[in-house]
ZAMARGU-4260 file (C-alpha; in steps of 0.2 Angstrom, whole numbers, plus 5000, padded with zeros to 4 digits):
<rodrens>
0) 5000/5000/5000 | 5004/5018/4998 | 4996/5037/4998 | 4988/5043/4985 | 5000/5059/4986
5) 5016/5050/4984 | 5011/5037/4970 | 5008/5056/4961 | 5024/5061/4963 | 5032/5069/4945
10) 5013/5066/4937 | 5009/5082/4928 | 4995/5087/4935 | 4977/5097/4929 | 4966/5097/4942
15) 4961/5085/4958 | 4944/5085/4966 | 4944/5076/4982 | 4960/5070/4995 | 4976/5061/4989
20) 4979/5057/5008 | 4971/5042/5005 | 4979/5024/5005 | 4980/5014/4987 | 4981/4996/4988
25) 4984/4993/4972 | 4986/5003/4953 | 4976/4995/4938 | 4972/5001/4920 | 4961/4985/4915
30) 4945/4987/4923 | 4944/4968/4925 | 4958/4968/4938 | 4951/4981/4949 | 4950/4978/4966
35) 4944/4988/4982 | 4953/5002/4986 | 4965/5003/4971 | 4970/5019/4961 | 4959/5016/4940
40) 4971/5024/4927 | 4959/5029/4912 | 4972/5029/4897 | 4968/5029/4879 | 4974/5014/4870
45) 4974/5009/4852 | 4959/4999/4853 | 4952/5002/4869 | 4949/5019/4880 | 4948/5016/4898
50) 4936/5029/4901 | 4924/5021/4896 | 4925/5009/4911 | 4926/5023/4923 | 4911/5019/4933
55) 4915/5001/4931 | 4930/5002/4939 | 4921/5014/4953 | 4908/5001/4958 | 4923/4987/4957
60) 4930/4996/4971 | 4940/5011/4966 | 4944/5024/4977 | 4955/5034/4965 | 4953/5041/4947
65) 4965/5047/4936 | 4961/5050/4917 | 4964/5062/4905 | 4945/5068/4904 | 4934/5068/4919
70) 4917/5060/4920 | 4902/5072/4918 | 4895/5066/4935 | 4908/5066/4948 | 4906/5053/4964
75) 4909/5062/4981 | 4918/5047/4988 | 4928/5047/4975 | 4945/5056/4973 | 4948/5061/4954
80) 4965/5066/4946 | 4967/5076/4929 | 4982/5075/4917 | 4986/5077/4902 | 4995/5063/4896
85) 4986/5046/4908 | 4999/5035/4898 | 5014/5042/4905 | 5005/5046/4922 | 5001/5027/4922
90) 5020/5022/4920 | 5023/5035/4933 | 5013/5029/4946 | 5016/5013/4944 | 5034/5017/4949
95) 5031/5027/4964 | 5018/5012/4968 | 5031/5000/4969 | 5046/5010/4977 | 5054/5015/4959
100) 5062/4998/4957 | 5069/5002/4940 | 5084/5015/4952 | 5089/5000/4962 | 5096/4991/4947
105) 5107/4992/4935 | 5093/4993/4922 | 5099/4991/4902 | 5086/4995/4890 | 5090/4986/4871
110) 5080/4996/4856 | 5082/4992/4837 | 5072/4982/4822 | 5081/4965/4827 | 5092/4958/4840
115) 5085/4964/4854 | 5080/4947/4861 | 5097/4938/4858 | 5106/4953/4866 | 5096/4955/4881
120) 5095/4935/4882 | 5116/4934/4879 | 5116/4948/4893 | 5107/4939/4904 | 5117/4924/4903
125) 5134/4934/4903 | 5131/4941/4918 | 5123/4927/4928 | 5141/4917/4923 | 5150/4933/4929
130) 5140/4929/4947 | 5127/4944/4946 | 5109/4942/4952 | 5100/4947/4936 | 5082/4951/4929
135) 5078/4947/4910 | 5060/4957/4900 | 5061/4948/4883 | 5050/4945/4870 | 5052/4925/4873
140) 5053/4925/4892 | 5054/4937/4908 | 5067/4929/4922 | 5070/4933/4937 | 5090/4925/4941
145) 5086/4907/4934 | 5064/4908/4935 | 5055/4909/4923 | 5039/4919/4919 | 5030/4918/4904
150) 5032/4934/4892 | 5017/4941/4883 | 5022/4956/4877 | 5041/4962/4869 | 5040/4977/4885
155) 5027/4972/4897 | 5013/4986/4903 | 5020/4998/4916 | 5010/4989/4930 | 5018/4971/4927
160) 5035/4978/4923 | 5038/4988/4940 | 5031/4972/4950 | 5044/4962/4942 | 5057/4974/4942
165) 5053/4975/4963 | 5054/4955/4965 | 5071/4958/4955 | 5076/4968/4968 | 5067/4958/4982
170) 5079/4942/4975 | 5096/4953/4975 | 5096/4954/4957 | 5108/4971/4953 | 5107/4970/4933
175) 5092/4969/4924 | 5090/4970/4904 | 5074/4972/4894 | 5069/4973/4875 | 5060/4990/4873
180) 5048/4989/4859 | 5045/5007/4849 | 5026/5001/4853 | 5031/5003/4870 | 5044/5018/4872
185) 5027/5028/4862 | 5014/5022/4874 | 5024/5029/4889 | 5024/5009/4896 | 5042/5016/4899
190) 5039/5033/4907 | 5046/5033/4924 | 5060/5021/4926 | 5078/5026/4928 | 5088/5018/4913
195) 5108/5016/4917 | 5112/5013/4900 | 5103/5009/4880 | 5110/5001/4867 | 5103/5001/4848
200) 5105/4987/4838 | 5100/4993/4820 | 5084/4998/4812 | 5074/4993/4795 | 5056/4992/4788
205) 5045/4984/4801 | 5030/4989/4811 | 5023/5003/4800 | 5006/4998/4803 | 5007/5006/4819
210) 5021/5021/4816 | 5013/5023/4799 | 5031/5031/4792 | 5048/5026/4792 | 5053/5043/4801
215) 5040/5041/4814 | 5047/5021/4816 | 5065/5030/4820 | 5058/5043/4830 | 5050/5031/4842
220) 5069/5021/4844 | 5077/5041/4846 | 5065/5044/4861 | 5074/5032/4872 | 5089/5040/4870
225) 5083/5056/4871 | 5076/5054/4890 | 5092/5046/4895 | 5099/5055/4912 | 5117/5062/4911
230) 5123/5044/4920 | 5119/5034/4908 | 5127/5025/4893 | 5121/5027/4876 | 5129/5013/4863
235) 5124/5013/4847 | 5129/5002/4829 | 5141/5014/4821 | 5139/5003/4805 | 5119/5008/4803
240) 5116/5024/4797 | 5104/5029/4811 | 5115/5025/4824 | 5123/5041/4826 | 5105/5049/4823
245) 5098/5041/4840 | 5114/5051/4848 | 5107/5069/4844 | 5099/5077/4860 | 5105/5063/4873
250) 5111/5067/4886 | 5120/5051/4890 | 5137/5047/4889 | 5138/5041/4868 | 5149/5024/4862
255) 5147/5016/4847 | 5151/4998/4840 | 5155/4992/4823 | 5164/4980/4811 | 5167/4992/4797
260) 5166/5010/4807 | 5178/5018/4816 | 5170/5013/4836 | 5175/5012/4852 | 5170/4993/4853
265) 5178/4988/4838 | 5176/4968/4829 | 5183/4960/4814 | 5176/4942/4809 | 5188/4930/4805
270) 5178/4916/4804 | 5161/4912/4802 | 5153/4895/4800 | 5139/4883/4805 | 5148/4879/4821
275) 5150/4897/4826 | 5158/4913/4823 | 5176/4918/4827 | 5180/4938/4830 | 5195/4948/4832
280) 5185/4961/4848 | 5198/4974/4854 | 5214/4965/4845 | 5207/4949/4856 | 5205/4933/4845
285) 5189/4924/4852 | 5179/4910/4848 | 5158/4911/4851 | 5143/4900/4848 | 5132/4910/4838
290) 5134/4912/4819 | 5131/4924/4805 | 5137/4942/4802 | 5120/4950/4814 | 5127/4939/4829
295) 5143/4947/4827 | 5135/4964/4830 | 5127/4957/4842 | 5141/4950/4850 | 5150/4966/4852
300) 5134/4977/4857 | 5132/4963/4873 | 5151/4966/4873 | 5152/4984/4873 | 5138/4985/4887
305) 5146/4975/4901 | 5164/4984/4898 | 5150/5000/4901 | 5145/4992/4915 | 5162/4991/4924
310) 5166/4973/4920 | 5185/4969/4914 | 5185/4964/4897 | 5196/4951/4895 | 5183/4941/4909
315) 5168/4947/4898 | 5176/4940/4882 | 5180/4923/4890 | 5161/4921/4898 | 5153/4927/4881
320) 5161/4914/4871 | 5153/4902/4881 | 5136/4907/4880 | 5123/4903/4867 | 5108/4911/4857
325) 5090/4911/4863 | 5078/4900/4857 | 5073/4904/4840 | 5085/4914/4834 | 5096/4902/4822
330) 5094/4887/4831 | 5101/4873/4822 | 5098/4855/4821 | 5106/4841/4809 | 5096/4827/4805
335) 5103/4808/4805 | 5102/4808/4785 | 5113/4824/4785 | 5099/4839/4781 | 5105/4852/4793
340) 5089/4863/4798 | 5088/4881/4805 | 5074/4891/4814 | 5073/4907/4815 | 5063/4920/4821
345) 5065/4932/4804 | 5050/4939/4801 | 5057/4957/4795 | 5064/4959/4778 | 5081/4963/4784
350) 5081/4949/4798 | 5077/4938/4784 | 5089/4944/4774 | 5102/4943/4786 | 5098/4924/4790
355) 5099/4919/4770 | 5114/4929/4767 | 5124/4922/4784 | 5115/4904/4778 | 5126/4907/4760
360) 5141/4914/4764 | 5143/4898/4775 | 5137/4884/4763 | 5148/4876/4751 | 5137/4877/4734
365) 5132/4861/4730 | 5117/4858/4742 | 5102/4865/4740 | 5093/4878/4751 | 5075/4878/4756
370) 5066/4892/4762 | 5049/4890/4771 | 5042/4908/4778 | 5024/4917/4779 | 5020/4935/4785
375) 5008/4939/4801 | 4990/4945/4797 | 4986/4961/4806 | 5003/4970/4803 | 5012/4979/4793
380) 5006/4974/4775 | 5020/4982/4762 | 5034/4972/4770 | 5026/4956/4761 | 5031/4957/4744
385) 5049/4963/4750 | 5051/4947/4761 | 5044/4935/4746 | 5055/4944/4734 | 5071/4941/4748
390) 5066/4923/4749 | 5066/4919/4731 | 5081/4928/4727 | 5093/4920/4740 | 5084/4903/4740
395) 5085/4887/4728 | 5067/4882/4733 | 5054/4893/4742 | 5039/4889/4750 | 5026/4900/4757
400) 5013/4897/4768 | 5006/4906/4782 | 5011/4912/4799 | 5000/4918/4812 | 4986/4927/4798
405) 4977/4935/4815 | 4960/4940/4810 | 4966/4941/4791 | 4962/4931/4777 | 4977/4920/4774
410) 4977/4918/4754 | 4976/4935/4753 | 4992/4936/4764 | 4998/4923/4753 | 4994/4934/4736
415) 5003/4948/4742 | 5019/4939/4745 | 5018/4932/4729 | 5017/4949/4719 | 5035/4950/4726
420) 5042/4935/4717 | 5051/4937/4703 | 5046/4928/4686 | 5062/4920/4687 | 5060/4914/4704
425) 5040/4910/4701 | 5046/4891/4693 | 5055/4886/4714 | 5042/4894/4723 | 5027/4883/4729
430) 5012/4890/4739 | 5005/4880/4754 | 4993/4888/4764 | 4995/4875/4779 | 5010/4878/4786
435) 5012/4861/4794 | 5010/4854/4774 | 5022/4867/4768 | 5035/4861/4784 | 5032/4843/4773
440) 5036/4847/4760 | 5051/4856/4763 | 5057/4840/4771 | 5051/4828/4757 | 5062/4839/4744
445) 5077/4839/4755 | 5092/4829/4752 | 5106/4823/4761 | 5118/4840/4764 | 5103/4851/4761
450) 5101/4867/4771 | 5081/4869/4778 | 5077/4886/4785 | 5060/4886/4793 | 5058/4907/4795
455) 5047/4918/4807 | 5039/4910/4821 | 5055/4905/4831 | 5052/4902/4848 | 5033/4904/4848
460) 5023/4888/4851 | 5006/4892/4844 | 4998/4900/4827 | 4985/4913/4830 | 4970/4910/4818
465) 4952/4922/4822 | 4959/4928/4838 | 4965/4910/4844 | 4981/4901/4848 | 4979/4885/4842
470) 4995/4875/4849 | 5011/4875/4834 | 5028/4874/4836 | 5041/4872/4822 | 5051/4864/4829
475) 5040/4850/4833 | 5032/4850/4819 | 5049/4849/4810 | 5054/4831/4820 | 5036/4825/4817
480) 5040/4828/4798 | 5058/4822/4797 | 5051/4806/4807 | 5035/4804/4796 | 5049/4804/4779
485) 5063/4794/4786 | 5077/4808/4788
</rodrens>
């Protein structure tokens, strides 16, 4: 529990009607979850506006309103708050409410189109092998040390996130890293925590459905950066041409990395290959896990952090070589008749693109590679043709089938990546709506040496049809397949 007045504190304020010397029990934004005696926070949300559930939340048990336009009829009983901005007054209060957590911690926020999960997973595993207590918010899983709690969301809603960030710190954790979202840094689900340092990976075409424009997508990212305090690290990749754009305004201390810029955390690959990458980090010859040319760059943003963070960097760069990806992101499996199978989570043009390229700088030539990849329903629409165009271009045989099509029609999903293959490409691409049928027959056309990369659903474990997740995991549904066949 906790006053009223306190829990306002740093919320911009319009009016009050009624006392703030009050005890809140709890802070809620869904009605559902309302309980006697909380604080209701009215905000505006994309598909729902909490103002409408005002009154439900009153006769639920609210004691305290806080909204951005106050009820016609106002309940005596019943303390309201104005503001402005009830999205950022909810992340506020929230933070007061649980004794600003997010100040106790060494709290690393990663931004960017892709990487975010793998470097907030490979940090959390780095620093756990270094002996720290340490929190994880990703888009797979949220830990807390070695527990796991389910993930829902890439950044979870202000309430959720400071009750986990106050059982980090109720479990000694010092170090926490989370994926922030541009949905989220937009929606204020970040406004009032204290960030010690943010790294940004890269940014490319992706979520435009909701940003609209590419500028307003980059403008999201800078906003982080922006509200960094003076304390803070700011490391950014050198090598994208944004990088140095999310610097302008911050107040934070600036670093960059790179493996073709001039950088302060600066890498070189000498090797790169199915079994792993080895990089030439600070004039230091070192041998890691992951593979491909993204992993690298995300290798040295997780390095460049923890050397930020005051660790020694010849003990970072032992630890880090021993650590591996999180699930989804190029997880590799070789069958017993020699087809080597990837999954991967690329469901943006340039993760995509990334994946193939790193999948065919490694091969040898004379196997055969087989793309299977869909595009979600519900979201951003032109990047369909551009992943179907990717596909076809970098791969000896395509399929494409459907991924989670939401409340869309898959075939016309389907159409629309097919627009984006070319007529010389049209003769190695098949069509299979099914995705557990396009899995098969990826599998039935490969051979012994043959590459399968199974793209875009990674880690997740269902396919959301009409608003339900029906159970499907690729990977499963990969060994079912490779066990039906034979291989």
């Amino acid at each position: 529990m906790a006053l009223l007045k306190d829990i306002l504190y740093k919320v911009k304020l319009t009016s009050v009607s009624g006392s703030t010397d009050i005890e809140i029990v709890s802070v809620q934004f869904d009605s559902r979850k309302v309980e006697k005696g909380c604080l209701f926070v009215a905000t505006k949300g994309v598909q729902v506006d909490g103002h409408a559930y005002i009154t439900a939340a009153i006769e639920k048990g609210a004691v305290a309103v806080l909204c951005e336009v106050l009820p016609i009829e106002l309940n005596a009983a019943i303390t309201y708050i104005q503001t402005n901005d009830s999205n950022s007054a909810l992340g506020i209060t929230a933070s007061n409410f649980y004794g600003n957590p997010s100040a106790g911690l060494q709290l690393v926020g990663i931004t960017g189109t892709n990487g975010k999960t793998t470097s907030v997973t490979l940090l959390h595993r780095l620093f756990r092998k270094l002996g720290y207590n340490v929190g994880l918010l990703s888009t797979v899983e949220n830990k807390i040390n070695d527990r796991t709690i389910p993930a829902t969301h890439t950044t979870p809603d202000a309430v959720a996130m400071n009750k986990l960030l106050k059982e980090m710190l109720q479990a000694d954790c010092t170090h926490c890293f989370m994926e922030v979202s541009s949905h989220s840094i937009v929606q204020q689900r970040i406004a009032g925590l204290k960030f010690a340092g943010a790294v940004f990976t890269n940014i490319t075409h992706d979520h435009l459905d909701y940003h609209q424009t590419f500028e307003a997508y980059i403008k999201a990212k800078k906003l982080l950066f922006d509200n960094l305090p003076p304390d803070a690290f700011a490391l950014v990749n050198a090598d994208d041409k944004r990088g140095k754009v999310m610097l302008q305004n911050t107040k934070a201390a600036t670093n960059t990395f790179a493996l073709r810029s001039v950088a302060h955390f600066k890498g070189k690959i000498i090797t790169n290959s199915f079994q792993g990458l080895e990089l030439e980090i600070d004039n230091k010859d070192v041998w890691f896990k992951l593979t491909g040319v993204f992993n690298a760059y995300n290798l040295l943003g997780v390095y460049g952090t923890a050397v930020l963070l005051g660790e020694d960097a010849d003990e970072v760069l032992t630890a880090l070589s021993t650590v591996s990806s999180a699930k989804g992101r190029f997880e590799q499996l070789v069958t017993a008749s020699g087809i080597n199978v990837i999954v991967d989570y690329a469901h943006t043009p340039d993760a995509l693109e990334n994946v193939l390229n790193t999948i065919n700088e490694i091969r040898n030539g004379n196997e055969k590679l087989l793309t299977v990849v869909g595009c979600g329903g519900n979201r951003d629409k032109e990047k369909r043709p551009l992943m179907a165009e990717i596909a076809s271009r970098l791969s000896d045989i395509l399929v494409l089938t459907s991924d989670n099509p939401r409340n869309e029609d898959p075939e016309d999903i389907l159409r629309q990546m097919q627009n984006g293959v070319r007529k010389t490409g049209q003769k190695k691409t098949f069509s299979i709506l099914d995705r557990k049928e396009a899995i098969k027959m990826a599998v039935q056309l490969a051979e012994e040496n043959d590459i399968i990369l199974i793209a875009g659903k990674g880690h997740e474990t269902y396919q959301e049809i009409k608003g339900i997740k029906y159970p499907f995991d690729d990977k499963k549904v990969l060994a079912e397949m490779l066990n039906l066949l034979g291989k």
